[in-house]
Structure formats: structure tokens, C-alpha cells
C-alpha positions as a printed NumPy array, in Angstrom:
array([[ -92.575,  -66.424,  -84.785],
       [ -93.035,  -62.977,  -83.385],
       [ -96.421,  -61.531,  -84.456],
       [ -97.552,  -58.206,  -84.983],
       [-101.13 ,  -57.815,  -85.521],
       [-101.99 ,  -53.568,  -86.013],
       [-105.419,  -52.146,  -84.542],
       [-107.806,  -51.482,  -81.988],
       [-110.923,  -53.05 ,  -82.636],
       [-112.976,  -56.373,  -82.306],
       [-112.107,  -57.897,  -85.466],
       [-108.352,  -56.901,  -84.471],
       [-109.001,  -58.896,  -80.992],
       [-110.081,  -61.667,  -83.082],
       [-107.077,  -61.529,  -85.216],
       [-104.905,  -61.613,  -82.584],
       [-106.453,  -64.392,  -80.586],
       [-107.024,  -66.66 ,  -83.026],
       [-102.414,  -65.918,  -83.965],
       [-102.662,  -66.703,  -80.067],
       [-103.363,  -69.75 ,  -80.761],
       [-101.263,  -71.045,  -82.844],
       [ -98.371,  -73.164,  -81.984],
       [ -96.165,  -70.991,  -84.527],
       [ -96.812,  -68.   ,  -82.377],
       [ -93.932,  -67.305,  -79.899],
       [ -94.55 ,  -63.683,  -79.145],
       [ -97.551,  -61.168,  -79.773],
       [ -97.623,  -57.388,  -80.172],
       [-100.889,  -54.995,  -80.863],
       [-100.234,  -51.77 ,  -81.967],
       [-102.019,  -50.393,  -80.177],
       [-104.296,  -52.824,  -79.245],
       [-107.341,  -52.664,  -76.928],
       [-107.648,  -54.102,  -73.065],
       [-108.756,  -57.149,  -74.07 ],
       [-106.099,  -57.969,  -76.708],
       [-103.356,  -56.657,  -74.331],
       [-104.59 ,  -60.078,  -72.173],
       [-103.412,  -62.558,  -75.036],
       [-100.388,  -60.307,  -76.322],
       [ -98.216,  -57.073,  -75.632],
       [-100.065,  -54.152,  -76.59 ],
       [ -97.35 ,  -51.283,  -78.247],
       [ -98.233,  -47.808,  -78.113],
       [ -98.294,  -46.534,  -81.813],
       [-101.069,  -45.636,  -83.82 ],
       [-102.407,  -47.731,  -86.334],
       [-102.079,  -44.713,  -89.277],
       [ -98.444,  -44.248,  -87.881],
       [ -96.872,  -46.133,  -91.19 ],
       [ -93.422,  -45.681,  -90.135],
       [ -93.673,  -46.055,  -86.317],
       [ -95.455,  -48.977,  -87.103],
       [ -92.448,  -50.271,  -89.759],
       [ -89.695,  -49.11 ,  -87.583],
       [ -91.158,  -51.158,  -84.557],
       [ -91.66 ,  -54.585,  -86.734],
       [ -87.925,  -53.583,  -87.892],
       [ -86.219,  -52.986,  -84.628],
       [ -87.674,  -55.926,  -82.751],
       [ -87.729,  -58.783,  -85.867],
       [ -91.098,  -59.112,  -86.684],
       [ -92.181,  -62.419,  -88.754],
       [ -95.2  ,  -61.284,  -89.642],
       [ -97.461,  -58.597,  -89.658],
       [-101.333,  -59.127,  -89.94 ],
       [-102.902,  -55.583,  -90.916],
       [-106.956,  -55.191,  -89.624],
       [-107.897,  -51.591,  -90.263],
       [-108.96 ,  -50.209,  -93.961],
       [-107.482,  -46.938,  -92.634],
       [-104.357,  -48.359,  -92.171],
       [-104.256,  -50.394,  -95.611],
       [-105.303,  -47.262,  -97.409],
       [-102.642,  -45.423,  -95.597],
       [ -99.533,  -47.739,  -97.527],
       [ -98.867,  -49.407,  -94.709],
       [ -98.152,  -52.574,  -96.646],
       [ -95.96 ,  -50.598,  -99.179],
       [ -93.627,  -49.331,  -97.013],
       [ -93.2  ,  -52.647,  -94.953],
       [ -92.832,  -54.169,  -98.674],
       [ -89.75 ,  -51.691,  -99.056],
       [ -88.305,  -53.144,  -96.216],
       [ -88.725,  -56.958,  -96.947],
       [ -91.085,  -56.996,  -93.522],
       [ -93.026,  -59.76 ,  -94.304],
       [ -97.317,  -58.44 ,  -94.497],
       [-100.512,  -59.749,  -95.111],
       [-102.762,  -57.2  ,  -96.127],
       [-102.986,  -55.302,  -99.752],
       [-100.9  ,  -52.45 , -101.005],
       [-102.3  ,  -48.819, -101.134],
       [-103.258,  -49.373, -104.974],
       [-104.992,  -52.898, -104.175],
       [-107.102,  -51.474, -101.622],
       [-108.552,  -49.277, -103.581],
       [-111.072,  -52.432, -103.972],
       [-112.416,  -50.655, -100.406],
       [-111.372,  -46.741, -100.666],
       [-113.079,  -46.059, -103.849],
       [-115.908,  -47.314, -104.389],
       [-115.489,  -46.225, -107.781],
       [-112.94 ,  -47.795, -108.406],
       [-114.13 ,  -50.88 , -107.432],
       [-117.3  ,  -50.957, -109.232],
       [-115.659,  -49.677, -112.536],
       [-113.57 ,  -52.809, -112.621],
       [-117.031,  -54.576, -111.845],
       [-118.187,  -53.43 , -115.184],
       [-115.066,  -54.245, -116.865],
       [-114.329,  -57.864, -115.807],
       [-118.294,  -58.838, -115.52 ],
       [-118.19 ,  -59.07 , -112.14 ],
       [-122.05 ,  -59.193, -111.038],
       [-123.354,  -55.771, -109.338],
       [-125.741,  -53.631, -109.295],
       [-125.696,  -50.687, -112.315],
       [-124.597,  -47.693, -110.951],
       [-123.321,  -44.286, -112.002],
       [-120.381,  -41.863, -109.896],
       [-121.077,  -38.267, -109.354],
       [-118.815,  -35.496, -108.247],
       [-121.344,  -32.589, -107.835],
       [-124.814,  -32.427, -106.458],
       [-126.713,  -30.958, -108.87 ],
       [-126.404,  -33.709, -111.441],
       [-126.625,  -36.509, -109.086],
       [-130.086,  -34.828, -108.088],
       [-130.901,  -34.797, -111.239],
       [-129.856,  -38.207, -112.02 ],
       [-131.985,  -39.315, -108.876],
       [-134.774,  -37.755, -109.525],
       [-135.516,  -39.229, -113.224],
       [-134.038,  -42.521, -111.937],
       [-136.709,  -42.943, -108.815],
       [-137.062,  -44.271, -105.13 ],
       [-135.738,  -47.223, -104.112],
       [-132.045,  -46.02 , -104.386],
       [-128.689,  -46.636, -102.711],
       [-126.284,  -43.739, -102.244],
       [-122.577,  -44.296, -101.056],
       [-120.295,  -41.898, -100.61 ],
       [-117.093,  -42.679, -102.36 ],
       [-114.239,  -42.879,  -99.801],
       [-113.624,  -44.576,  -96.002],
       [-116.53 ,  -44.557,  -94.007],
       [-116.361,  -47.442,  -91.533],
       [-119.297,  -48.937,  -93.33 ],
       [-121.754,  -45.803,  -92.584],
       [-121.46 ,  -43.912,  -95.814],
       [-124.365,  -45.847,  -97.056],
       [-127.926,  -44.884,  -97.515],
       [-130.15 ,  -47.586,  -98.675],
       [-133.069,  -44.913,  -99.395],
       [-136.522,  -46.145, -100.041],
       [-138.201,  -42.24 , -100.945],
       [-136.766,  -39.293, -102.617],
       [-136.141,  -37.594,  -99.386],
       [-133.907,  -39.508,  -97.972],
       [-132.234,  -39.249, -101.212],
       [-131.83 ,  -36.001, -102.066],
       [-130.93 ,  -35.217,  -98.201],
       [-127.755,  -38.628,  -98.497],
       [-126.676,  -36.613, -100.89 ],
       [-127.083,  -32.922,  -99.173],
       [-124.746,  -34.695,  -96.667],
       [-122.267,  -36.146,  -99.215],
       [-121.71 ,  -33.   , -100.687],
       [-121.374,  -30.957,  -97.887],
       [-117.74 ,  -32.619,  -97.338],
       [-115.425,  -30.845,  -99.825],
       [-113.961,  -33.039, -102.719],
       [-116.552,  -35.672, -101.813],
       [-117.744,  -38.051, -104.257],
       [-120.997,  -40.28 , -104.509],
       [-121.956,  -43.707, -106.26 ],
       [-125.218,  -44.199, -107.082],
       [-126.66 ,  -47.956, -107.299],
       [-129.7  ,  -49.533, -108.242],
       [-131.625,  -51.1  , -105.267],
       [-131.007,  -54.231, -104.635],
       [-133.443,  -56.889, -102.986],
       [-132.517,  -60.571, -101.779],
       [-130.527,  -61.93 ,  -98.869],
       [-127.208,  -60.885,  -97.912],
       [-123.946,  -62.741,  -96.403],
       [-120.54 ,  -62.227,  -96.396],
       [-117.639,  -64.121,  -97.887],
       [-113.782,  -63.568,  -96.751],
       [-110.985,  -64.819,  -98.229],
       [-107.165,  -65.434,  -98.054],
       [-105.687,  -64.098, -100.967],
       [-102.488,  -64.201, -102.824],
       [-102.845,  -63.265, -106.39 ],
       [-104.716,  -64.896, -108.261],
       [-104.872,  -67.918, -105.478],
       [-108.48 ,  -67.127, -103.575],
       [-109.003,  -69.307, -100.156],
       [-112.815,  -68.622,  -99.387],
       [-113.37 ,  -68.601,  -95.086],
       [-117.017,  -69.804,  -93.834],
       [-119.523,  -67.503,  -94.363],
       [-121.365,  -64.887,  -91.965],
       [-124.036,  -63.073,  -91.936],
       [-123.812,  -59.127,  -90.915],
       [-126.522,  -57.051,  -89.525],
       [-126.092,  -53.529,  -90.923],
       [-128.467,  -51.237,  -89.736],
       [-128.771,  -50.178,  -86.337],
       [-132.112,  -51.233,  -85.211],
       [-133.811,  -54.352,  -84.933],
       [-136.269,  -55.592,  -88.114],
       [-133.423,  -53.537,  -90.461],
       [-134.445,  -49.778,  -89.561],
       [-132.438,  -47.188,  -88.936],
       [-129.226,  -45.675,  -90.467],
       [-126.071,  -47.97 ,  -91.828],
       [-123.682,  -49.055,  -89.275],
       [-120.427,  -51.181,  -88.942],
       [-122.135,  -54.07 ,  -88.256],
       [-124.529,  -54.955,  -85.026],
       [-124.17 ,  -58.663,  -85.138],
       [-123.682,  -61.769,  -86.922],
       [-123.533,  -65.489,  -87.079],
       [-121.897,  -68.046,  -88.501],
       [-122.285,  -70.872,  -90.843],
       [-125.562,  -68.992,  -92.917],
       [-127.82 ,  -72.063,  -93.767],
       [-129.228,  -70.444,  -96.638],
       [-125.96 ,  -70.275,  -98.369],
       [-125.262,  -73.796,  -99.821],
       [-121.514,  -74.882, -100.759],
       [-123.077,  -74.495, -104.443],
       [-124.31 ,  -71.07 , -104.021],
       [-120.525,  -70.54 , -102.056],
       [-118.487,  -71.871, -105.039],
       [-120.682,  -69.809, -107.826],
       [-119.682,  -67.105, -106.017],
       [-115.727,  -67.724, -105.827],
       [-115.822,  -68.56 , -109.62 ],
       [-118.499,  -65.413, -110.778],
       [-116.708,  -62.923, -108.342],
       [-114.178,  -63.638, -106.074],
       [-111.755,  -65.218, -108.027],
       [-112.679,  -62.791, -111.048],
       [-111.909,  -60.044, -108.847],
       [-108.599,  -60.873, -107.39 ],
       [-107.48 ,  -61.808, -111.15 ],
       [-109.175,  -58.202, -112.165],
       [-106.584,  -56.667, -109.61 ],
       [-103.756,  -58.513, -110.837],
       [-104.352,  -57.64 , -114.483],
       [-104.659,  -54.264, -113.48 ],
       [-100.874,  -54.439, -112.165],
       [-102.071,  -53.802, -108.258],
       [-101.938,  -57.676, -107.424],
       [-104.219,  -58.107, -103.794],
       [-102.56 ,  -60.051, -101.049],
       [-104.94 ,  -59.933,  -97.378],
       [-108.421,  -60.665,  -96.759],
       [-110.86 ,  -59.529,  -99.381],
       [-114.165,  -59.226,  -98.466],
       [-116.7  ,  -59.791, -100.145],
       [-120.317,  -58.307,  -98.904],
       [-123.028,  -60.213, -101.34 ],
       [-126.322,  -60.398, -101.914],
       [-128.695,  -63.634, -103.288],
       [-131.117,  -62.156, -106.042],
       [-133.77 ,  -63.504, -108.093],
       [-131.353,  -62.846, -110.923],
       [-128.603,  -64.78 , -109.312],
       [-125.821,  -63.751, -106.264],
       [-125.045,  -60.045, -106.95 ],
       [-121.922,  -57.951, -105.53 ],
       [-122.875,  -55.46 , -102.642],
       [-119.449,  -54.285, -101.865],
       [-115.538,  -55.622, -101.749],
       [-113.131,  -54.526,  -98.293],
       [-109.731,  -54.747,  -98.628],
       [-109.509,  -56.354,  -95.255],
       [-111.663,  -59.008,  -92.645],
       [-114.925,  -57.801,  -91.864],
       [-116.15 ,  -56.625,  -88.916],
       [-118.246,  -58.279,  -86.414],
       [-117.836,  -60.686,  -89.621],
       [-114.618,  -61.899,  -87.888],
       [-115.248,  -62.557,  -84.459],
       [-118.325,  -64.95 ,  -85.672],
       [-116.317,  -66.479,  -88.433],
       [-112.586,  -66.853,  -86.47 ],
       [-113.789,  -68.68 ,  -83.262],
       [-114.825,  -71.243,  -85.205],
       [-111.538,  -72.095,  -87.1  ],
       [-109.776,  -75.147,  -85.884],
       [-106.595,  -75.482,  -87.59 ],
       [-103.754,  -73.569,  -87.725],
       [-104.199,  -69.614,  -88.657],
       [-100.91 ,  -68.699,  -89.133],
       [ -99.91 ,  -71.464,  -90.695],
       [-102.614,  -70.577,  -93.285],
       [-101.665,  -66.983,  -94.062],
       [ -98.104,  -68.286,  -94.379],
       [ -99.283,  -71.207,  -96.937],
       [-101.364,  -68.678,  -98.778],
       [ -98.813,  -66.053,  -98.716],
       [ -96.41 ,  -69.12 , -100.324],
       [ -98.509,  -69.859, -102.725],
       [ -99.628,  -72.771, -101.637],
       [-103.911,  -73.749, -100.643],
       [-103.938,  -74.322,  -96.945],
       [-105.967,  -77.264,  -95.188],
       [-108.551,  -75.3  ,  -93.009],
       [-110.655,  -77.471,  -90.062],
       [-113.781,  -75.88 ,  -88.995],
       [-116.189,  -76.701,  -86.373],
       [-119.666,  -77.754,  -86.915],
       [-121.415,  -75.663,  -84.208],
       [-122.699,  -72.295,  -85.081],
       [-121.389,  -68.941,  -83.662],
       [-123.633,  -65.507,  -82.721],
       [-122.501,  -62.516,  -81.747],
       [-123.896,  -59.584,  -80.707],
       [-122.679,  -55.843,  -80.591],
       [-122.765,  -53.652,  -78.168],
       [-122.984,  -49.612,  -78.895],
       [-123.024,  -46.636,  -77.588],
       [-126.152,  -44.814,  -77.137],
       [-126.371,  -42.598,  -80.233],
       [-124.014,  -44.76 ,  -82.264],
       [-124.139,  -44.473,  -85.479],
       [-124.789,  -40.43 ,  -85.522],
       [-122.606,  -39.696,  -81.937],
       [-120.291,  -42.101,  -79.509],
       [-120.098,  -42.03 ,  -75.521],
       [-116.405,  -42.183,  -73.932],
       [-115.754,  -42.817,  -70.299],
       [-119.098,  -44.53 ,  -69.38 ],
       [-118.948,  -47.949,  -66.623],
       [-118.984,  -51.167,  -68.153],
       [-119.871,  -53.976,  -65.446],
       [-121.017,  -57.305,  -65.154],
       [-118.829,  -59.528,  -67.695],
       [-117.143,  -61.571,  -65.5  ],
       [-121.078,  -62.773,  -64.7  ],
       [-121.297,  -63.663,  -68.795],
       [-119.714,  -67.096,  -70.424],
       [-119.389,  -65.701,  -73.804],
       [-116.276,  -64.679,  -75.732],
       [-115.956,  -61.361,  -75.132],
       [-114.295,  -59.146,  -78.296],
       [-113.409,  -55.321,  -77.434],
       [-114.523,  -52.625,  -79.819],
       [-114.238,  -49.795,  -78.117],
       [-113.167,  -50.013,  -74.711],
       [-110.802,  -48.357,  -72.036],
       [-109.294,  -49.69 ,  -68.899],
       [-108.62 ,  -47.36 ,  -66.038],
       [-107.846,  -48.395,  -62.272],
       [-108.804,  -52.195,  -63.289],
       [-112.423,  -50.624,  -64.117],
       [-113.862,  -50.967,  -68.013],
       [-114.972,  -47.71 ,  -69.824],
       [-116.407,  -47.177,  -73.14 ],
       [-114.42 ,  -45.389,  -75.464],
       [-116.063,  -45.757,  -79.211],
       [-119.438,  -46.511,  -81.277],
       [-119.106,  -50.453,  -80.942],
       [-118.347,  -51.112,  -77.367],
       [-118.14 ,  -54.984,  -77.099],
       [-119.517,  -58.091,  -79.072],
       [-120.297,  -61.116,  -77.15 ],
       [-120.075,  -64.118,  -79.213],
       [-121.356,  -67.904,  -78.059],
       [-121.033,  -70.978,  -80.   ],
       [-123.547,  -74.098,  -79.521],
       [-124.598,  -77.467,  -81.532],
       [-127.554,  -75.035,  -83.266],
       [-128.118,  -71.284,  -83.983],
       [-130.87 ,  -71.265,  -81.693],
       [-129.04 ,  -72.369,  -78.832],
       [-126.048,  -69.85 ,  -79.365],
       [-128.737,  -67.211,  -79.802],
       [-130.263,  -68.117,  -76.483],
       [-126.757,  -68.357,  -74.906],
       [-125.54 ,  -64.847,  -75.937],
       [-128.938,  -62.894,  -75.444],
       [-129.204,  -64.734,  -72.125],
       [-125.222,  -63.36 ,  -71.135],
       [-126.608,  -59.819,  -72.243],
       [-128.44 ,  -58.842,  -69.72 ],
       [-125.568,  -60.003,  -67.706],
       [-123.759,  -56.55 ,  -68.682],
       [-124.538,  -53.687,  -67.141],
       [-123.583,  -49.781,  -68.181],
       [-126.001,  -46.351,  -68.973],
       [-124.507,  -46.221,  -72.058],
       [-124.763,  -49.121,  -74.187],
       [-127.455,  -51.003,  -76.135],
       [-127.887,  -53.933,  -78.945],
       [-130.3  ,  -54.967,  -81.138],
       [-132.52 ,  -58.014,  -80.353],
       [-132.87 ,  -60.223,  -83.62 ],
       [-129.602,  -60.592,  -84.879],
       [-129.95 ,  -64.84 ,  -86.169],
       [-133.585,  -63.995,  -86.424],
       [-133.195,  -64.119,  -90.144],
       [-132.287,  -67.135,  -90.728],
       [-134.831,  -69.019,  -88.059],
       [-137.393,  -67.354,  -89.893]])
């Protein structure tokens, strides 16, 4: 098979490398790829928002199948248009990833089909979601309605930090907020292959969202994860496929915008049961770097099965992955480009690019999420020890992590 897999960043390298792999795979392209997926495939120079470019290449050189990582580029129709083309596509249509680019939308078929979230209420102007804030009280979650690569999120614990979320929302034209009762508990993350109403759940991960370590600071993308989550039983996994993924996928499909990709579920454990956080439309991210490494049968031979209709046999290993991000200084409020990465070939970790450039055989960052170096051992401690240990293998004036990601789960 030739493969296209479309985007730039870690869970795109992870995409691509774990197609590498497969025995199916006879050729790989990455449009447009990052240095460190152009070393397992052929990176193609076309934006991953460039619908067209992007169908006209998978046309013109006889792509089998096309594996879509950006929410951007799902949003964008990207699977519509290669759908009017017969180009073969995993990843939802414009109208079933709406289960990521409104929020809205995606809670308001929450509250239809009984899917288990927090209440919440949407607001398109400021002065009534002030209002509505200020009788409703401190803790509060405010999320801005659109794409915001997971940092349109304020999980505010005051008024303040309220009322200024939603100064910010507002100041964007058109913008749009959802406002959520807090939610306490632990969270993890669930992906699946989907196909309809057919729901293949994925291991499960734990993401670390905010930016600094012990959970402070603003929302990110994700600085870290881990995979299996030990506090997240096969039980508590298959109450969640029957209260919310598979609810949800069948929610989309009654709806008439049927969901074929990854949906991702971000969850939370409650004391009134496993609640829903959030729903992508595509594989998380650092979820899939953690999650993907440790797969040991066939991935492409899975999408295919799934995209036939048909529940594929998945292997997985029994050691544990960690990973850990690296940003740029400032991420998530600013981004360095064109700063010296060094030291990795000094590291045994996998190493996933985020955000990187290559100039003159020398590494640059180029993005918030630089790199994510991901180890796998017999025990979480030991791959914790393994990829902190490789850390301060990598050297640059630009980039930093945080120091606890795992530290949940030992504790």
C-alpha cells in the first residue's frame, strides 16, 4: 500500500511510524511532515489545510490510504472532498468533527443522548455569561467554543480568572464560550477506531494538561503522558465504551453525520461515576506517542478492518510507556523559532518531533511543543527514570519540561 499520513506534529510522527511498520506499508508520504518523520517516509511539501493539494497529490500518485492527524485539517473537509473522489480516508467528515470544533455542539448532543458531562450553558456575548458566572460561583471551567489546540480552556478556581477567560474570549469577534460546572476526580484518555456505530477502544493514557509541574499554570496541548493508567481497570474501561463512547458514535450516526477516525475521548473518574471532559475528532496528542509505541500488531491492518466493518485483533505490550514534552520557553502564551537543539543522539529514548526544523544537518525549534521523548520499561517507574534520566541529555536555551509527569499515578 502507499500511505499518506497528513501533518506536522508528534502525534503525526507517531502515526506515521507506527504505518512504518507495518508489513502492508510499501511506500510513505507526510504532507508535510516534520524532520523526524521525513527519516521513516517521504515528506511532500503541501500544507496540511491545503484540501485540494492534499487530494490532488493522493490522486495523482495512487494513494491507498490516507490517515488524517490534525483537527484543523478534519475541520477543514478534508475527508469530504477525498470522499468525493473515492480516496480511501480515515478520519471524520467536516459535520462529524464537529464532536471537536464546537464544543457546543458536542455537549448539546451530550444532553440529548445522556451521555455523562458536566452541566453547562453556551454564551455568545459577555455580558450575560458574566452574569451567569457571577450568580453561578468559583470553581468554574470556561472554553471557548471553536479550535484551540487544547488551550482555550480555563479551569478557573476564583472569579477573576473568570471574568478575565472570558474578557479574552470575547475579545475575538464572533467568539463563543461554554460554560461547565467544575469537575473534580482523575482524568485519562480513551481513543478509539471508529466506523459507525462499530467503536474499537485503544489502551488508555494519561495527559498532563497544564504547563507546570503539580497542575499550575495555564492549559496546554499536553506536557506528557504515560501509558497503561493503573487506576483505570478494564471495568471502569468498558463502562465507559458502553455509557459514552459507543453512545456517542451512535449519537453521530443518528444525527446523519456518521464518525469514521479516532475519537477521543478526554474523561474524568468522579465520585458520581466516569464523567465526559471533552470528545476530539482525531488521536490525541502526546496521547499518541505513549499509547502507539506500545501496539504490537498490525496498524494498518486495523484501520483497514475497522474501516470494513470488521473488529480488529490488537496485541499490546505489557511494559509501560512515558513521555515527556519538550516546549518552548513561554509556551503556552508565546513560541521560540530557530533556537539549537543538541544532544539527542546522547539519549536512548524514542524521540517524536513537535516542532522542529532541520537546517545544514543542525536541529532548530520551530513551535510550542518542541520534542517528546518517550521510554518504555517492565514498570512506570523505570520508564520514568529512563526518560527523565535521557533529559538532561538534551541541550538548547530554549526549551523546558515539566518534572512529574507519571507522578500521579505512583502517588
Amino acid at each position: 500500500m502507499k500511505v499518506l499520513v497528513i501533518g506536522t506534529g508528534g502525534r503525526e510522527h507517531a502515526l506515521a511510524l507506527a504505518a512504518s511498520k507495518s508489513p502492508l506499508c510499501e511506500k510513505l508520504y507526510c504532507a508535510p511532515g516534520n524532520p523526524g518523520m521525513g527519516q521513516i517516509g517521504e515528506n511532500v511539501n503541501i500544507k496540511a489545510d491545503d484540501v485540494k493539494g492534499l487530494a490532488d497529490f493522493a490522486q495523482n500518485n495512487g494513494i491507498d490510504l490516507t490517515i488524517v492527524g490534525p483537527e484543523n485539517t478534519l475541520a477543514a473537509g478534508l475527508a469530504d472532498e477525498f470522499l468525493a473522489r473515492n480516496l480511501k480516508v480515515f478520519g471524520p467528515t467536516q459535520g462529524a468533527a464537529q464532536v471537536e470544533s464546537s464544543k457546543d455542539f458536542a455537549k448539546s448532543l451530550m444532553k440529548k443522548y445522556d451521555i455523562p458531562t458536566a452541566a453547562y450553558e453556551t454564551f455568545h456575548d459577555l455580558e450575560s455569561a458574566k452574569a451567569y458566572v457571577l450568580e453561578h460561583g468559583a470553581p468554574i471551567v470556561i472554553k471557548e467554543n471553536g479550535l484551540k489546540a487544547g488551550k482555550g480552556v480555563t479551569v478557573a478556581m476564583n472569579i477573576e480568572d473568570a471574568l478575565e477567560a472570558l474578557e479574552i474570549a470575547f475579545a475575538i469577534e464572533d467568539n463563543a464560550v461554554v460554560i461547565e460546572d467544575y469537575l473534580e476526580g482523575f482524568e485519562f484518555s480513551l481513543i478509539a477506531l471508529v466506523n459507525g456505530d462499530l467503536v474499537v477502544p485503544l489502551e488508555c493514557a494519561q495527559d498532563h494538561k497544564r504547563v507546570g509541574d503539580n497542575d499550575t499554570g495555564p492549559n496546554t496541548g499536553g506536557m506528557g503522558s504515560y501509558s497503561p493508567v493503573r487506576k483505570i481497570t478494564p471495568e471502569l474501561v468498558n463502562t465507559t465504551m458502553e455509557a459514552i463512547m459507543k453512545p456517542m458514535a451512535k449519537a453521530l450516526q443518528a444525527e446523519g453525520v456518521p464518525f469514521t477516525g479516532f475519537l477521543y475521548g478526554g474523561l474524568m473518574v468522579t465520585e458520581d461515576g466516569i464523567k465526559t471532559i471533552e470528545f476530539n475528532a482525531r488521536f490525541g496528542d502526546p496521547e499518541a506517542e505513549v499509547i502507539l509505541c506500545r501496539l504490537e500488531s498490525d496498524f494498518l491492518q486495523a484501520i483497514l478492518d475497522v474501516m470494513d466493518g470488521r473488529k480488529p485483533e490488537l496485541k499490546w505490550t505489557d511494559k509501560t510507556s512515558h513521555g515527556v514534552v519538550l516546549a518552548s520557553t513561554g509556551y503556552p502564551a508565546s513560541s521560540t523559532k530557530g533556537a539549537l537543539i543538541e544532544g539527542l543522539e546522547d539519549t536512548d529514548s524514542l524521540i517524536y518531533h513537535m516542532g522542529t526544523k532541520e537546517e545544514d544537518g543542525n536541529l532548530y525549534t520551530n513551535g510550542g511543543r518542541v520534542l517528546m521523548l518517550v521510554n518504555l520499561a517492565d514498570t512506570l517507574e523505570e520508564a520514568m527514570e529512563k526518560t527523565y534520566a535521557d533529559l538532561k541529555h538534551v541541550k538548547s536555551d530554549a526549551l523546558f519540561y515539566r518534572n512529574d509527569i507519571g507522578r500521579k499515578d505512583l502517588d
